[in-house]
VOMARDREN-541211 format. One record per residue (C-alpha): residue number from 0; x, y, z; residue in one letter. Coordinates in nm, 3 decimals. Each point is the difference from the previous one (the first is absolute). Layout:
BEGIN
SITE  seq        x        y        z  type
SITE  NUM        X        Y        Z     a
...
REM end
This chain:
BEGIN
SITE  seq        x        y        z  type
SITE    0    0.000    0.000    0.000     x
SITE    1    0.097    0.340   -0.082     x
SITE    2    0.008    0.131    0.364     x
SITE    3    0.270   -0.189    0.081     x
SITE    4    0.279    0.181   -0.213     x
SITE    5   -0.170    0.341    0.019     x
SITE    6    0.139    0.215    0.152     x
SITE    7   -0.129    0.277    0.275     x
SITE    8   -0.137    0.242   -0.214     x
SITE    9   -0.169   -0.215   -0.210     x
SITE   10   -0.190   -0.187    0.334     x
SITE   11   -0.079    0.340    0.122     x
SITE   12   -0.156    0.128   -0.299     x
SITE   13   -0.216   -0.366   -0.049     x
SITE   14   -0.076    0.015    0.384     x
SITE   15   -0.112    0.366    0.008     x
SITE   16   -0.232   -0.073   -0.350     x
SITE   17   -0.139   -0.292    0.183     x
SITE   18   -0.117    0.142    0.279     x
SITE   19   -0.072    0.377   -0.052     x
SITE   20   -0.131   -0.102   -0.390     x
SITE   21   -0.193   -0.337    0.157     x
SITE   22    0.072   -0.126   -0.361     x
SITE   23    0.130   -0.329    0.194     x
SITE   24   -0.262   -0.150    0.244     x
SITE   25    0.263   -0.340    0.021     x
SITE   26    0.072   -0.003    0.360     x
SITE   27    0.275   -0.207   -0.078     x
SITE   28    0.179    0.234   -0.236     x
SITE   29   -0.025    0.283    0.206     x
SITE   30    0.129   -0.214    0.326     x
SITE   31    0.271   -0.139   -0.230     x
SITE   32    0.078    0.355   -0.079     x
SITE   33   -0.016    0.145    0.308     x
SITE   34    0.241   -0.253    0.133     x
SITE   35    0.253    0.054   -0.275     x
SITE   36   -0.033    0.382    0.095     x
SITE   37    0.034   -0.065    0.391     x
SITE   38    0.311   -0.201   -0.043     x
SITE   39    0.198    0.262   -0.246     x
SITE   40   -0.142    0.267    0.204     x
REM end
């Protein structure tokens, strides 16, 4: 999957249009995401 070699950015940018777009209502995406966020962060 993508996420895995993107880098911070690019996980931001997804994870912001998830949530503040609601384009993505897969919980699992956007915990996947958040969790690739957290542990860059």
């Amino acid at each position: 999957m993508f996420l895995d070699t993107a880098d911070k950015d690019e996980i931001v940018k997804l994870s912001n249009f998830d949530w503040i777009k609601g384009v993505t209502t897969n919980p699992t995406l956007i915990r996947n995401v958040h969790k690739k966020k957290t542990e860059l962060d």
